[in-house]
C-alpha positions as CSV (number, residue, x, y, z in Angstrom):
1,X,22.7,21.0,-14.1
2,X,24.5,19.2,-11.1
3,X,27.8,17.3,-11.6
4,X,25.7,14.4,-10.0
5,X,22.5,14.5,-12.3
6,X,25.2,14.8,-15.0
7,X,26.9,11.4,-13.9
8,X,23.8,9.8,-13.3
9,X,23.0,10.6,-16.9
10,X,26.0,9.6,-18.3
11,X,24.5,5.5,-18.5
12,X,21.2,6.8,-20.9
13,X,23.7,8.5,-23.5
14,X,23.7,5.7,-25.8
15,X,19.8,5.2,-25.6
16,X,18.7,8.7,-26.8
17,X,19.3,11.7,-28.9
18,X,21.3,14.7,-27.7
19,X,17.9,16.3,-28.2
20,X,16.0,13.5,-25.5
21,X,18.8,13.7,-23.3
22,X,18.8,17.6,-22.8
23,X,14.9,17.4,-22.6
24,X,15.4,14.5,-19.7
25,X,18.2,16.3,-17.8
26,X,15.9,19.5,-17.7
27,X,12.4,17.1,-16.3
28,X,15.0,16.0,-13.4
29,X,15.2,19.7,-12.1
30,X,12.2,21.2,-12.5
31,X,10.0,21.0,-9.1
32,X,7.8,17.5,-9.6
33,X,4.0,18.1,-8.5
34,X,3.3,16.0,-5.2
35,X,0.6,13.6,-5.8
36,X,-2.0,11.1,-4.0
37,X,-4.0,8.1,-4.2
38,X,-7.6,8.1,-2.7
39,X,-8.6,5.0,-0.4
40,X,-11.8,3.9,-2.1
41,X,-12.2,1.7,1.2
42,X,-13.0,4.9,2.9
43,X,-14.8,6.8,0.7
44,X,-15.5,6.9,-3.5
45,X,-13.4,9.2,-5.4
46,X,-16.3,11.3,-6.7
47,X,-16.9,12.1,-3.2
48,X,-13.2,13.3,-2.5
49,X,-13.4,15.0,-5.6
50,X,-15.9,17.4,-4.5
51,X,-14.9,18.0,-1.2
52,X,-10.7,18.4,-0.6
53,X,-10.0,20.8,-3.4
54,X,-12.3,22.6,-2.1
55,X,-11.7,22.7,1.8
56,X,-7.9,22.8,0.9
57,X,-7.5,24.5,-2.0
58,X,-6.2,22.1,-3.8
59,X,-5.3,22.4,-8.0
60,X,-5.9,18.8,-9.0
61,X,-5.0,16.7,-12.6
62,X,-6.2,13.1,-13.0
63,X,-3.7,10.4,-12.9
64,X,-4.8,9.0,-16.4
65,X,-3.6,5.8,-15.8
66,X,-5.0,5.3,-12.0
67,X,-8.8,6.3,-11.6
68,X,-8.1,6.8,-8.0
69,X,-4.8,9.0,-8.3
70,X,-4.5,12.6,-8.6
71,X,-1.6,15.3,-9.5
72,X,-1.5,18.2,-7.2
73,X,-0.2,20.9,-9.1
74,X,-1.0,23.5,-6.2
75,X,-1.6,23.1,-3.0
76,X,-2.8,25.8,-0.3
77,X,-2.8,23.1,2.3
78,X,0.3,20.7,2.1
79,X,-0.9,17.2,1.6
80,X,0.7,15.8,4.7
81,X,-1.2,17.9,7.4
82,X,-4.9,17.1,6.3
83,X,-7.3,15.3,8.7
84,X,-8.2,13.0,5.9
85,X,-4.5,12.2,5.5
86,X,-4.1,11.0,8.9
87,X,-6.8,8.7,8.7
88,X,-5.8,7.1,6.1
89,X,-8.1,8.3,3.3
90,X,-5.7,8.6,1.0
91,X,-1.8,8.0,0.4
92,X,0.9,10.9,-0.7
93,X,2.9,8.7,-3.3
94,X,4.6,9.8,-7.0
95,X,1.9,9.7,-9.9
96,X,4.5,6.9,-11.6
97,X,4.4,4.3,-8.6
98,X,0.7,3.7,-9.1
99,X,1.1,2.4,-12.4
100,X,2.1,-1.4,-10.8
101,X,-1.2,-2.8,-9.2
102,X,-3.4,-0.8,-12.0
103,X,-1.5,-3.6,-14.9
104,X,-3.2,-6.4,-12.9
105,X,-6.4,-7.4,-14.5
106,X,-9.8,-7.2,-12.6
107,X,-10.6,-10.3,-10.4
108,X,-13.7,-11.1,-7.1
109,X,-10.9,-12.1,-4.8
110,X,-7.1,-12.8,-6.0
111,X,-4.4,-14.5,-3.7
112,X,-1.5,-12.0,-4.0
113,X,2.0,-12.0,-3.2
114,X,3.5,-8.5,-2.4
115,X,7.5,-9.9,-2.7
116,X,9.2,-6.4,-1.9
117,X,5.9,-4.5,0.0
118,X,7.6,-1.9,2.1
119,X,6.7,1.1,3.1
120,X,3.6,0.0,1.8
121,X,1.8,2.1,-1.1
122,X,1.4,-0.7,-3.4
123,X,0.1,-3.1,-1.0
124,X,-2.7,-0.5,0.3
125,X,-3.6,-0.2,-3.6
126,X,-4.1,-3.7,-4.1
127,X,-6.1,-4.3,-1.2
128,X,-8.2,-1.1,-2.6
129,X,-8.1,-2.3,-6.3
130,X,-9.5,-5.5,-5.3
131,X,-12.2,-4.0,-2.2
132,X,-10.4,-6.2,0.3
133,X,-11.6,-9.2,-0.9
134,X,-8.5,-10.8,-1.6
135,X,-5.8,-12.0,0.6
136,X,-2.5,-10.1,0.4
137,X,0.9,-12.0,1.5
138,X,3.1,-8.8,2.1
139,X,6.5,-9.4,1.8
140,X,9.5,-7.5,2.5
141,X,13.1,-8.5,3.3
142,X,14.1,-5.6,5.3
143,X,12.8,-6.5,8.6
144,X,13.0,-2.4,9.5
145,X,10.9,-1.4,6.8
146,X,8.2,-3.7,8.5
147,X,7.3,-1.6,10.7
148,X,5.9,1.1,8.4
149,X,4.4,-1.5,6.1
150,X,2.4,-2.8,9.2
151,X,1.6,0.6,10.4
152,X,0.2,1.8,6.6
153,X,-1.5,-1.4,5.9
154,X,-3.4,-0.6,9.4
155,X,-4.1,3.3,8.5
156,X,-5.5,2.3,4.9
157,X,-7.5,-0.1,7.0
158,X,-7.1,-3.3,5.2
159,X,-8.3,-6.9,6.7
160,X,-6.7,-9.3,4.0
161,X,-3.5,-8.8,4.6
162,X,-0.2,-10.7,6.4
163,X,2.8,-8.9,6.8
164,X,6.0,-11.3,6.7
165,X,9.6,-10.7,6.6
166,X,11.6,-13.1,5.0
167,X,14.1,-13.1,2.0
168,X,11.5,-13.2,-1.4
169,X,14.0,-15.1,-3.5
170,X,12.6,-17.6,-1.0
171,X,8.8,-17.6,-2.0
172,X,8.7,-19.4,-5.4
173,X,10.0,-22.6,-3.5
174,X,7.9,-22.2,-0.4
175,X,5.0,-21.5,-2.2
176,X,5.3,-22.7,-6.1
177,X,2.6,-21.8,-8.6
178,X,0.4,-20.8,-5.1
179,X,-0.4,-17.1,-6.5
180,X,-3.1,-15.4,-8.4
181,X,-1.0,-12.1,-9.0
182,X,2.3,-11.7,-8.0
183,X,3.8,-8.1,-7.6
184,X,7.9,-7.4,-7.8
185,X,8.5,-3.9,-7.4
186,X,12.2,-4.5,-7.0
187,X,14.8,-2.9,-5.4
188,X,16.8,-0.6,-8.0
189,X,19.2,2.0,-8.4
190,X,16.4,4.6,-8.7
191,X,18.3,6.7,-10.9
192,X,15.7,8.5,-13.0
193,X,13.4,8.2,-10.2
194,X,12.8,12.1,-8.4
195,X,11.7,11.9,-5.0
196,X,8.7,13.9,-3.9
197,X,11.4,15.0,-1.0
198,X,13.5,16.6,-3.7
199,X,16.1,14.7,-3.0
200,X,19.2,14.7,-5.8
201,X,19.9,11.4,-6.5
202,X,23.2,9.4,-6.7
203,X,25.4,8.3,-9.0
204,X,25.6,4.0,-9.1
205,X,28.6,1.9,-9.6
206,X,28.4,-0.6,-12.3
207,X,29.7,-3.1,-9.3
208,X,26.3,-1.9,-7.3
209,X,24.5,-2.0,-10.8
210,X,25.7,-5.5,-11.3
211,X,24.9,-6.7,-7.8
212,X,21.0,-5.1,-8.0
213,X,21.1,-6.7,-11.4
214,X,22.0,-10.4,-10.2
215,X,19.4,-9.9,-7.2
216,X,16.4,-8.6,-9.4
217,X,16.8,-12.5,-11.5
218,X,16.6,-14.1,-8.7
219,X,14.0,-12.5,-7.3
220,X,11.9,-12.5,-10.6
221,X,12.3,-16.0,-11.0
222,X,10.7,-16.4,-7.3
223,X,7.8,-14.4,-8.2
224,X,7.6,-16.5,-11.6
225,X,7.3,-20.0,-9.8
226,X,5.1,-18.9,-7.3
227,X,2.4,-17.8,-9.7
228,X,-0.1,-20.2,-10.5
229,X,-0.2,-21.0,-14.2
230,X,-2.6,-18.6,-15.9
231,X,-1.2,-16.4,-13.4
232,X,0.4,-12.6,-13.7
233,X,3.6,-11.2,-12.3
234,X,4.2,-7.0,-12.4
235,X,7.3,-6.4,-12.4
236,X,8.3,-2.6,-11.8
237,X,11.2,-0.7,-10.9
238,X,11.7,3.1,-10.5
239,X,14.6,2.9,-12.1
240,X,15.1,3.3,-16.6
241,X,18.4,1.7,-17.0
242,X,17.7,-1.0,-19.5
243,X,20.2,-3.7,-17.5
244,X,17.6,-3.7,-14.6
245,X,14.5,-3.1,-16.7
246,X,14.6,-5.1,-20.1
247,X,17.3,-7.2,-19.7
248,X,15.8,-8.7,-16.5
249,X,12.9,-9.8,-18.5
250,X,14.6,-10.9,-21.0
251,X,16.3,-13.3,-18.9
252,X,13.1,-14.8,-17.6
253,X,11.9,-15.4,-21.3
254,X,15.0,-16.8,-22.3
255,X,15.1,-19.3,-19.2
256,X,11.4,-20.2,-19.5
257,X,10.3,-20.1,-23.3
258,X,6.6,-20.7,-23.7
259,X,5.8,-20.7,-20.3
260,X,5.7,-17.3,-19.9
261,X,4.8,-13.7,-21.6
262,X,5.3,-10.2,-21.7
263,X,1.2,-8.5,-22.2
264,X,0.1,-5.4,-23.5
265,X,-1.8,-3.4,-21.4
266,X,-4.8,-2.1,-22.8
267,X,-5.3,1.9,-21.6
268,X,-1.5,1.8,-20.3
269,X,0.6,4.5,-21.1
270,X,2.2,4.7,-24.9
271,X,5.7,4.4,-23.5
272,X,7.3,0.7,-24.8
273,X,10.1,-0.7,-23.6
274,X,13.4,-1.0,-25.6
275,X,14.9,-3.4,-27.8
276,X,18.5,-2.7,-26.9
277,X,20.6,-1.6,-24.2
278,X,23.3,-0.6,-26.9
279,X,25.0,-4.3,-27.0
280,X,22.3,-6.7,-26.0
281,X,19.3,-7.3,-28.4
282,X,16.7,-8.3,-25.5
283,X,13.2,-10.5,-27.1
284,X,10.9,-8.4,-28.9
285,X,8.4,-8.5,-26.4
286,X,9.5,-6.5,-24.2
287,X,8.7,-3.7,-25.8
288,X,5.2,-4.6,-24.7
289,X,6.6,-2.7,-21.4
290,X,5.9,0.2,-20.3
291,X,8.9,3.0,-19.7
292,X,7.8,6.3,-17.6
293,X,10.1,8.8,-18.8
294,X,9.8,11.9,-17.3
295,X,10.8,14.6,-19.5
296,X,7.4,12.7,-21.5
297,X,5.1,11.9,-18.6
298,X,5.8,14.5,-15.6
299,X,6.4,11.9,-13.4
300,X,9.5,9.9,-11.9
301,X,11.6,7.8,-14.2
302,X,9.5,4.5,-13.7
303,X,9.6,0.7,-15.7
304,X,6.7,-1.6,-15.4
305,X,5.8,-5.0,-17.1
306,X,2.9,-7.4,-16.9
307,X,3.9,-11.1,-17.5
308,X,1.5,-13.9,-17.8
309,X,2.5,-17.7,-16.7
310,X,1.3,-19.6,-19.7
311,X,2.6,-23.1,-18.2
312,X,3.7,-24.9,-15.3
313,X,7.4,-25.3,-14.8
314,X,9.1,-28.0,-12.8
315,X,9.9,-27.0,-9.1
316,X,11.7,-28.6,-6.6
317,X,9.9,-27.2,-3.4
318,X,11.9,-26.2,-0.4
319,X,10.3,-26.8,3.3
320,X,9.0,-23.8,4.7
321,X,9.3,-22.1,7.9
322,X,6.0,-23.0,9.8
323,X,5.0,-21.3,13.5
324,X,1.4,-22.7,14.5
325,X,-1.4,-20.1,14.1
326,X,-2.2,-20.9,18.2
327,X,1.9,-19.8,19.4
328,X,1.0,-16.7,18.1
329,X,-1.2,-16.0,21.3
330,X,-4.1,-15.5,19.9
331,X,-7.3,-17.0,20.6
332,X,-10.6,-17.0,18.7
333,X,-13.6,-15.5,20.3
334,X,-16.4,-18.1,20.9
335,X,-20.0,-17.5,18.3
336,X,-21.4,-16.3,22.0
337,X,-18.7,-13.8,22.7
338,X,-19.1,-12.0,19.4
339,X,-23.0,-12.0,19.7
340,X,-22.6,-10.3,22.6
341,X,-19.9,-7.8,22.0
342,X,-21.8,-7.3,18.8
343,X,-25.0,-6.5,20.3
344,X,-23.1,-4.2,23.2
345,X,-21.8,-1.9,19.5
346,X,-25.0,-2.1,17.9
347,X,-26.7,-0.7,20.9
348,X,-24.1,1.9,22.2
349,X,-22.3,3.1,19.1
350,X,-24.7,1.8,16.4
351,X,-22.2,0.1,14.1
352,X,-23.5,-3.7,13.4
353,X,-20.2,-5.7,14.0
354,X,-21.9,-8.9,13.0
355,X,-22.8,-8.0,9.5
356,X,-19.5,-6.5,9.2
357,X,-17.8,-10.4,10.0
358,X,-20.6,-11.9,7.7
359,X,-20.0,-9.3,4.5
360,X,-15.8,-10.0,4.5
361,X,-16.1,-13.2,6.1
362,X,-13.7,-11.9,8.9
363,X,-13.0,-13.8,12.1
364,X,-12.0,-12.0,15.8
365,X,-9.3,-13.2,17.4
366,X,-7.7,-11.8,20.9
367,X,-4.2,-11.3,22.2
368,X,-3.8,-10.0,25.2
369,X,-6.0,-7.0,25.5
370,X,-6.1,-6.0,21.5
371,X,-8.9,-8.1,19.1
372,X,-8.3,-8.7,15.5
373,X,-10.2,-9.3,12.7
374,X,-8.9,-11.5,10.1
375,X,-10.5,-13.3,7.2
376,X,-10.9,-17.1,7.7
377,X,-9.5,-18.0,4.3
378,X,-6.2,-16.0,5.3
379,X,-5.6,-18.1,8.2
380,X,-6.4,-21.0,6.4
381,X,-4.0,-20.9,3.4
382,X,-1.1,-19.1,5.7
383,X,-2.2,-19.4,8.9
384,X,1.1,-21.2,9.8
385,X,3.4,-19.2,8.4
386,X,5.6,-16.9,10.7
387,X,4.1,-13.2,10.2
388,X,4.7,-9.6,11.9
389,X,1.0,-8.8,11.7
390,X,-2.4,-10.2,10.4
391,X,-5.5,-8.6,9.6
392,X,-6.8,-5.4,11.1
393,X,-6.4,-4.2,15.1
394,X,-10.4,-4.1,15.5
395,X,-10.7,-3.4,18.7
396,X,-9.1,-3.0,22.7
397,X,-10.1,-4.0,26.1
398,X,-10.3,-1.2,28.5
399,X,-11.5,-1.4,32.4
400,X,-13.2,-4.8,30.8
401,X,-14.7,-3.7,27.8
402,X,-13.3,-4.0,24.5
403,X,-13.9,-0.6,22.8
404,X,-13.7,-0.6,19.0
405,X,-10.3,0.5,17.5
406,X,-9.5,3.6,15.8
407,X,-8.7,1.5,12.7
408,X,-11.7,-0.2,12.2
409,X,-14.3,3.1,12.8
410,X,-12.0,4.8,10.2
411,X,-12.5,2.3,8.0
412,X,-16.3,2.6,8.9
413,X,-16.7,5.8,9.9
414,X,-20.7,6.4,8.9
415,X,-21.7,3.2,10.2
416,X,-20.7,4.6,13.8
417,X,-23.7,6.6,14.4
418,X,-23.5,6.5,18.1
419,X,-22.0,8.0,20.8
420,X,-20.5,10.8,18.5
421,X,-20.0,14.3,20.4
422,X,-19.2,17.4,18.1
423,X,-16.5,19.5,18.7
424,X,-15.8,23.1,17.7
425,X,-13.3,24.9,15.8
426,X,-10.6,25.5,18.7
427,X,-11.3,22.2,20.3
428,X,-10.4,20.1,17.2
429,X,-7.1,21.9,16.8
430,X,-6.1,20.8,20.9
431,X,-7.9,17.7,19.5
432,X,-5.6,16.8,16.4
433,X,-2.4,17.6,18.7
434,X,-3.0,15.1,21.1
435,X,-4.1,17.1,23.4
436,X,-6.6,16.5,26.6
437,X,-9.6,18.5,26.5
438,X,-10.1,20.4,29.8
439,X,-12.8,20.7,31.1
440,X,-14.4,17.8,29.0
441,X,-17.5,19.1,26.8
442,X,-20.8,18.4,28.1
443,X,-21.9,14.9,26.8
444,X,-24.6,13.4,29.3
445,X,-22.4,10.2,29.3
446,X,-20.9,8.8,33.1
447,X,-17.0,8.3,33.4
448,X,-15.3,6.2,32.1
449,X,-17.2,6.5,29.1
450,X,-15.8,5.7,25.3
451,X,-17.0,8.6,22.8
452,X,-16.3,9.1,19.1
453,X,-15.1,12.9,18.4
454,X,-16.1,14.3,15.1
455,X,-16.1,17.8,13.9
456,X,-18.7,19.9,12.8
457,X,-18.2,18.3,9.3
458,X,-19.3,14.8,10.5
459,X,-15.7,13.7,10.3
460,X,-14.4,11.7,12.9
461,X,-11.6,13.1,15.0
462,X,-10.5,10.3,17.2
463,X,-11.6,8.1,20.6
464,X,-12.2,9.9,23.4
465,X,-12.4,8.6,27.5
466,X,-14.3,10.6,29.9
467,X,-12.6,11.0,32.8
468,X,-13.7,13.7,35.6
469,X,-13.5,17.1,34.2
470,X,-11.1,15.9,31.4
471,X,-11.7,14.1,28.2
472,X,-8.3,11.7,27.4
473,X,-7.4,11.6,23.9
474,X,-6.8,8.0,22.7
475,X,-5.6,8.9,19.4
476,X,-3.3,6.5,18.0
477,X,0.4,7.5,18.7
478,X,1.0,8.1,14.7
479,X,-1.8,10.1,14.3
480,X,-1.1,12.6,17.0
481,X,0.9,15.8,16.6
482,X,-0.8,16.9,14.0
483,X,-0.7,20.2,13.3
């Protein structure tokens, strides 16, 4: 064992046996099996299940607290360099993180708040958990981690979604008792937590420990006001020491009797939370939480809680920053403009744009040369609110036509039934490098022309422009490289 997994130890002494402890420190250094989550936007689970582990060779295990989540306990293709994985049909993410958006309760439609979103992963659950019929506020403070949450949120393919960047300890006054389900995975000191990287860990002050622990109140407390009463909050960390955990919960109950609760989980994990931290005696309740250990559950080190808002609580409401939906530079397109451009898809690449907008209740708006489509009832309740990036990129103007965008045909990918050209073997691997294909494959189609690649699975591959004797390769920037 390392001096540092040894220091980083050092705090859980006092909350197990010799025995525990030993068993713990030996889970931290044994090799932890990757794992992913399946984007049932995209395609059912059943359907993945009978397809990658085969093509890949693949040795799966069942999450057994997330239906869509698998362990991948060998692997003869690494999860990372998979067509499927490019696309956005599913996410590579520890078996532990997608225990948070599995505690919320079923519901048609939910208003979330995502307070700490970045990179992403939880956020791209949600909006699968709930179909994309919800409307998903994701948050995060770090205005650099924005641009991965953006860019995940637009692989996974979700509509419902606005990505802001703003201080949560703010929200609960912006926006009090606003929120169906609120979702705090906070930041922590992620000591028990064992990166898929394989990265070692570090050892936290109890200055650092003190300054996490002051931030995770105040941020709980936003995400408590800002649920509507009736409401639930999930608070998670991937982190076990009890003064981040526990003792943060504690706190809220202490502040707020009555008004709000710690749940049991029915199917959660048999892993409750503690009673003590060795000199505090936290509220019983909390043992209602839920503590990942990983010497128990082969996962990362990981704390979760689901808290209901019983009652409302006096809030003094703080004035919001507002930027109007129209200084954003988008415009809506006029009922006759989407008729048309919905006829033009129908008739060239077969995918019915119109029932699409009608099904989600999506709108298209334009900027420049991209088009958006985002629900009406986002815009509605935070259509003013300063964002990064709403709904999904839809589509792009090109030589004055707006093609559809690589986002939206991933996210219906069998509904695209025209203008597909199959490739073969070699051609897909130039293809999935971002490579030009010279000379272009015979299509029948004039220059100029917008195809859809697939290979000779039926999976799509990516937009391609005819041009000449070459076909250009409009894969997204992301996506490319591929090996």
């Amino acid at each position: 064992m390392s001096d540092t997994l040894s220091a980083r130890l050092q705090h859980y002494r006092q909350l197990l046996s010799p025995a525990e402890l030993s068993r713990l420190e030996a889970a931290l250094t044994r090799p932890q099996p990757p794992a992913l989550r399946v984007n049932t936007l995209k395609i059912s689970v059943e359907e993945a299940r009978a397809t990658w582990p085969l093509w890949y060779g693949w040795e799966i295990e069942p999450v057994p607290f997330c239906p869509a989540g698998w362990q991948v306990l060998r692997a003869g293709q690494p999860l990372s360099q998979t067509l499927e994985y490019e696309h956005g049909y599913y996410y590579v993410q520890d078996a532990a993180s997608m225990l948070p958006a599995e505690l919320f309760t079923a519901h048609d439609a939910p208003l979330i708040l995502d307070l700490a979103a970045a990179p992403g992963g939880k956020s791209t659950h949600l909006a699968s958990r709930y179909a994309d019929r919800g409307v998903i506020l994701a948050n995060d403070s770090s205005v650099a981690r924005l641009t991965a949450l953006r860019s995940n949120l637009q692989t996974w393919g979700v509509f419902g979604a606005l990505v802001t960047g703003f201080p949560g300890e703010r929200f609960g006054r912006w926006f009090p008792e606003t929120f169906d389900r609120v979702l705090l995975d906070a930041p922590c000191s992620g000591e028990t937590f064992r990166p898929l990287s394989g990265g070692r860990g570090r050892v936290v002050s109890e200055r650092e420990r003190a300054a996490l622990c002051l931030r995770q109140d105040a941020l709980l407390l936003s995400a408590f006001l800002a649920a509507r009463p009736g409401g639930e909050i999930v608070y998670a960390t991937c982190t076990l020491a009890p003064e981040e955990d526990e003792a943060v919960l504690d706190g809220l109950l202490r502040r707020y009797p009555g008004a709000v609760e710690v749940e049991a989980v029915e199917g959660a994990p048999q892993a409750p939370g503690l009673m003590t931290d060795g000199v505090r005696t936290f509220d019983p309740t909390v043992q209602r939480a839920i503590r990942l250990w990983p010497h128990l559950f082969q996962t990362a080190g990981f704390f979760a809680a689901r808290l209901r808002k019983l009652a409302s609580v006096p809030v003094e409401p703080d004035e919001r920053p507002v930027r109007p939906w129209a200084a954003t530079g988008m415009t809506a397109l006029s009922r006759a403009e989407v008729a048309r451009l919905s006829a033009d898809w129908r008739s060239f690449y077969g995918f019915d744009l119109g029932a699409a907008l009608e099904t989600l209740e999506l709108t298209l708006w334009r900027r420049e040369r991209l088009l958006f489509a985002v629900p009406q009832r986002l815009i509605a309740l935070f259509g003013d609110l300063p964002h990064a990036a709403a709904g999904l990129l839809a589509g792009q103007e090109l030589d004055g036509q707006i093609i559809p965008s690589h986002e939206l045909i991933t996210r219906f990918d069998r509904a695209f039934t025209g203008a597909r050209v199959t490739l073969d073997e070699a051609q897909v691997a130039l293809w999935r490098q971002g490579r030009d294909l010279r000379p272009a494959p015979a299509t029948g189609y004039p220059a100029g022309t917008v195809i859809l690649l697939q290979d000779e699975c039926g999976r799509f591959l990516g937009r391609g422009r005819l041009l000449g004797d070459r076909l250009r390769n409009l894969l997204p920037r992301r996506v490319k490289g591929a090996p």
